[in-house]
N, C-alpha and C positions, 0 to 999 in steps of 0.2 A: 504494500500500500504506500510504496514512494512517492510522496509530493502530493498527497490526499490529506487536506486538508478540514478543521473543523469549522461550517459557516453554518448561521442561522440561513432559514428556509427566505427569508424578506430578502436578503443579500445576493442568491441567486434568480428569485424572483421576480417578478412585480404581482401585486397582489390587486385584485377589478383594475384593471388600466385604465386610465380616461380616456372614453373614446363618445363621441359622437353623433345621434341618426335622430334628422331632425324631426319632430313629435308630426303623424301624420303618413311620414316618409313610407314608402312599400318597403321592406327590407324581408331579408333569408329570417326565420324564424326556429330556434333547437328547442322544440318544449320538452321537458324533464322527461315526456312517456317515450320520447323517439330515441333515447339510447339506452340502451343495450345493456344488458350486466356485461361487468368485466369486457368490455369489447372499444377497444380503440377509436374504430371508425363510426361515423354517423352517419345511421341507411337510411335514413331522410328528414324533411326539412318542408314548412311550409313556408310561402309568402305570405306576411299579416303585414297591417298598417302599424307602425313601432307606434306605441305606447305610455311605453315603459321597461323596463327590464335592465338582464345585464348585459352590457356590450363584448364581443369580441373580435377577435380577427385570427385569418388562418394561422395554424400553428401555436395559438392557444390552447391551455388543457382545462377543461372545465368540469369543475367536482361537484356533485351534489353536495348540498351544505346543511340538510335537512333530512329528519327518518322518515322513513326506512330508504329512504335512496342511498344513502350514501352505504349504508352495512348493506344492501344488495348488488352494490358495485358501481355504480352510475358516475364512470367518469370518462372522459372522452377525450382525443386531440381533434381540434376544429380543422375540417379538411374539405370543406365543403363551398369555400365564398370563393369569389373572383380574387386576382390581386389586387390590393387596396379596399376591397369590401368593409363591410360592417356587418357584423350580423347581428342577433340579439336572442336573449332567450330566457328564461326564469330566473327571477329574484334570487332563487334559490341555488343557484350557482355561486361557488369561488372560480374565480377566472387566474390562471399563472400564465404569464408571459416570461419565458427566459429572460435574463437580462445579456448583456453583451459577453461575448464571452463564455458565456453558458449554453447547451447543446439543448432544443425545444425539443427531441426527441428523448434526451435523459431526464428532464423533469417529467413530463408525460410520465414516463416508467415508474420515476421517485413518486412522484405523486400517487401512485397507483401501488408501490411498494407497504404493506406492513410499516416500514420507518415513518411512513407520512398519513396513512389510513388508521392505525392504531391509537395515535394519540388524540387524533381529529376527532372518534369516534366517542372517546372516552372525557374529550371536553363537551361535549356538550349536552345541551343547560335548554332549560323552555318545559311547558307541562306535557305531560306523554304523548304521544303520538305526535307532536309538532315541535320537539328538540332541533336544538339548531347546534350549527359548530361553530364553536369561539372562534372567529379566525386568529385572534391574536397569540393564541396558543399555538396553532399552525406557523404562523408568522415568523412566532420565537422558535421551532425547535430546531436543536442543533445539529446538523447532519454532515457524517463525513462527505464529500467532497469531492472527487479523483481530477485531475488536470483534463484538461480539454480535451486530447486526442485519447485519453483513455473514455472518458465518457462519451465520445463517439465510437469507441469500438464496443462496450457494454449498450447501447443504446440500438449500434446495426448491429447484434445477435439476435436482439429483443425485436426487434422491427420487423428482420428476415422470418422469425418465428410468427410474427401477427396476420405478416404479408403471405404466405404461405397459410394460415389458418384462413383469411377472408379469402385465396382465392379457391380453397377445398369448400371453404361455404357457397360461394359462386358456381362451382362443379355441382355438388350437390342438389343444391335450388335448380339447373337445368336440367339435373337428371330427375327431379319430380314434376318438370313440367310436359 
């Protein structure tokens, strides 16, 4: 573990990023029922007139922040907009954007790791059935780290393996139709 270092989750992160769609606007819409347990990708997307909501953009990881989604897996990498898009999608999202330097394919994974799902889960606070996660617990915890070109070699093993899961799921879905 040479040059893995220990950094709070805020420091590789950004936690809701400010981003923009003006109230009215048609925009991509990700409601919490369209992803997937455990599943990377987002197999679809409505267009609604924004609102309100959370903002993202591709290559964002967005977590359920609220039960039972988030202990049933519901977190994704945003893969779905144009470049430059905006999309938006339930309040009830934490939205992570890599920060510079940091590989948006290895947060994805951390985020979706036991190191980031466990404590997430275990903070939070709200009356049954509508607990929410502290983000600032999230925020603070402290994770080891690996240097750039490692977290892109742990990041394509994990990716190679997703990419290979969705396109057997693809196989599949044709061979039932």
């Amino acid at each position: 573990m040479t040059g893995w270092t220990s950094r709070k989750l805020k420091d590789i992160a950004d936690f809701n990023p400010k981003e923009s769609i003006t109230k009215g606007a048609i925009a991509k819409k990700i409601a919490m029922d369209k992803l997937q347990p455990f599943c990377r990708d987002i197999p679809e997307y409505e267009f609604e007139s924004f609102s309100g909501g959370t903002k993202f953009r591709n290559g964002d990881t967005i977590m359920a922040r609220i039960t039972p989604c988030l202990e049933n897996g519901k977190t994704a990498k945003v893969n779905i907009l144009d470049d430059g898009e905006v999309g938006f999608g339930s309040t009830e999202y934490i939205v992570f954007r890599a920060k510079d330097g940091v590989d948006e394919d290895f947060v994805y994974y951390l985020v979706c790791s036991p190191l980031v799902r466990d404590p997430a889960i275990k903070s939070m606070v709200g009356s049954s059935g509508r607990q929410r996660v502290q983000t600032s617990v999230v925020q603070n915890l402290d994770i080891m780290i690996p240097p750039y070109d490692e977290q892109k070699r742990i990041s394509g093993v994990l990716k190679s393996l997703d990419d290979k899961i969705a396109a057997n799921a693809e196989i599949n879905k044709n061979l039932a139709v």
